[in-house]
C-alpha positions as CSV (number, residue, x, y, z in Angstrom):
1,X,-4.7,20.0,4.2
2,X,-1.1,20.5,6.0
3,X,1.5,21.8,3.7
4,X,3.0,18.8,1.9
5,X,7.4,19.5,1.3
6,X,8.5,16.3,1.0
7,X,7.0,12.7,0.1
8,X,7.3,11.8,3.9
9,X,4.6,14.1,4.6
10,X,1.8,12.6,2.8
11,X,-0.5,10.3,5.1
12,X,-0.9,7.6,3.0
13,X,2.8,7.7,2.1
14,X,2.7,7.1,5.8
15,X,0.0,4.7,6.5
16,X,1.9,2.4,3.5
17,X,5.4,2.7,5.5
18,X,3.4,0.9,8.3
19,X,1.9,-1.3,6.3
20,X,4.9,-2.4,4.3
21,X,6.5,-3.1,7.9
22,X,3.4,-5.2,8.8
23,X,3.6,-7.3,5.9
24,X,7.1,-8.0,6.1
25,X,6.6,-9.1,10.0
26,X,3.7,-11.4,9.2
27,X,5.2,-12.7,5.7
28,X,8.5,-14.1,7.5
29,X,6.7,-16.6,9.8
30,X,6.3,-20.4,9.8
31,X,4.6,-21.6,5.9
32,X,3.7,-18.5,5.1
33,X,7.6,-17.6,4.9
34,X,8.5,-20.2,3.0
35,X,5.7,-19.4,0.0
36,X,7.8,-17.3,-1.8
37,X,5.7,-16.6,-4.9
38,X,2.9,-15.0,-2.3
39,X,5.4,-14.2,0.2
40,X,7.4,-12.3,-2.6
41,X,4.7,-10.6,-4.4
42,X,2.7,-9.0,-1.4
43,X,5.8,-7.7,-0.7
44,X,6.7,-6.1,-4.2
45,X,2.8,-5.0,-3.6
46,X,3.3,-3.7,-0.5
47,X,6.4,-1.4,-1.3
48,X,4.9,-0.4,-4.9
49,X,2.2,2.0,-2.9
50,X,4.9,3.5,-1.2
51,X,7.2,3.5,-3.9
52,X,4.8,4.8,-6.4
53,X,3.8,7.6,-3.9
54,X,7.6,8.9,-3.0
55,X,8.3,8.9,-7.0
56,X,5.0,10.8,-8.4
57,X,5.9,13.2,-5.5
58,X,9.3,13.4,-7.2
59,X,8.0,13.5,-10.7
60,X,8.1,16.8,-12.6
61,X,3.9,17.7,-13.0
62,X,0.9,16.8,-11.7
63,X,-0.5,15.2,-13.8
64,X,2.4,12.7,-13.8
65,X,2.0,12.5,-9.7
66,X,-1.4,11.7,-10.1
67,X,-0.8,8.9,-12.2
68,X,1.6,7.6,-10.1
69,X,-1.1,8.0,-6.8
70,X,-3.6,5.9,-9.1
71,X,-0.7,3.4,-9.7
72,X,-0.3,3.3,-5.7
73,X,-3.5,2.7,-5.5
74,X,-3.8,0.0,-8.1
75,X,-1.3,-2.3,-5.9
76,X,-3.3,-1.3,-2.9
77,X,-6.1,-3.1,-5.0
78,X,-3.5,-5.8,-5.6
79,X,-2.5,-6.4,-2.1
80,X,-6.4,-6.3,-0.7
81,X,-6.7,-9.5,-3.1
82,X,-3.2,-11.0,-2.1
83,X,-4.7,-10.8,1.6
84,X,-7.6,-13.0,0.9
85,X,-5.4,-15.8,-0.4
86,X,-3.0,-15.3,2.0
87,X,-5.9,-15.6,4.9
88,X,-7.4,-18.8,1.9
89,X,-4.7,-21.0,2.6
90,X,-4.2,-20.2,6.5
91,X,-1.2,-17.4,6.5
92,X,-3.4,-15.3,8.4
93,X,-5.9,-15.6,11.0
94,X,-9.0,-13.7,11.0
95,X,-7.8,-10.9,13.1
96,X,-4.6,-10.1,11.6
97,X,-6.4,-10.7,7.7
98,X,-8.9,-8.0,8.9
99,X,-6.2,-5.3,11.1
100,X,-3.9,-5.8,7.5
101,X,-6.9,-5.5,5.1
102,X,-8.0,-2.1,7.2
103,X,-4.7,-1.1,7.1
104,X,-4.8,-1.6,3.0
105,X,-8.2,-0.2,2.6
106,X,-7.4,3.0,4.6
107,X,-4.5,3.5,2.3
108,X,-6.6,3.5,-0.6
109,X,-8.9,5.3,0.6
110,X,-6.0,8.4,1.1
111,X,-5.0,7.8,-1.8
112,X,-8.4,8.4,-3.7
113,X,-9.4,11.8,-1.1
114,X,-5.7,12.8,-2.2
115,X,-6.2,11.9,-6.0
116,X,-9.8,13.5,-5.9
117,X,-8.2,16.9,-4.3
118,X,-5.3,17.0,-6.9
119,X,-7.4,17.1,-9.5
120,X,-9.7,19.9,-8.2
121,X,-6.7,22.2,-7.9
């Protein structure tokens, strides 16, 4: 694993930057833009799993980071459901439900090989 110095360093710190970004772009277009309890809350999701990341990173022990990852990866969880209504009620086609939900999913999936490494150290 590449030395980690910052937040910005971490790949699922990354992948959720781009994710974040890809939910805001789709979010802000025709209905799906004007829902603004789903609109609102995938957002809040979305930023939680970076937000969560850059302030366990920040936090003063491990074990407190690692709580913080599994919070990350809770709204990940959050924001894999969000996608199905989302795609439910016709926000989302079937391609961009399945490039957001791999998007999610691959975020999660860092964040548990990350969590799972943290707590072998």
């Amino acid at each position: 694993m590449p030395k980690i110095t910052r937040f910005e360093d971490i790949e699922a710190w990354q992948t959720a930057r781009a994710l974040t970004r890809q939910i805001y772009e789709v979010s802000n277009q025709g209905a799906f833009a004007r829902d603004y309890g789903l609109r609102d809350q995938m957002r809040r999701a979305a930023v939680s799993i970076l937000s969560n990341i850059a302030e366990g990173f920040e936090s003063r022990t491990q074990p407190q980071f690692i709580s913080y990852l599994g919070m990350a990866k809770a709204s990940a969880g959050e924001l894999r459901a969000q996608l199905y209504v989302a795609q439910d009620v016709g926000y989302l086609d079937a391609s961009t439900f399945d490039l957001l939900y791999d998007q999610t999913d691959k975020c999660s999936r860092q964040l548990s090989r990350f969590i799972t490494y943290l707590e072998k150290r």
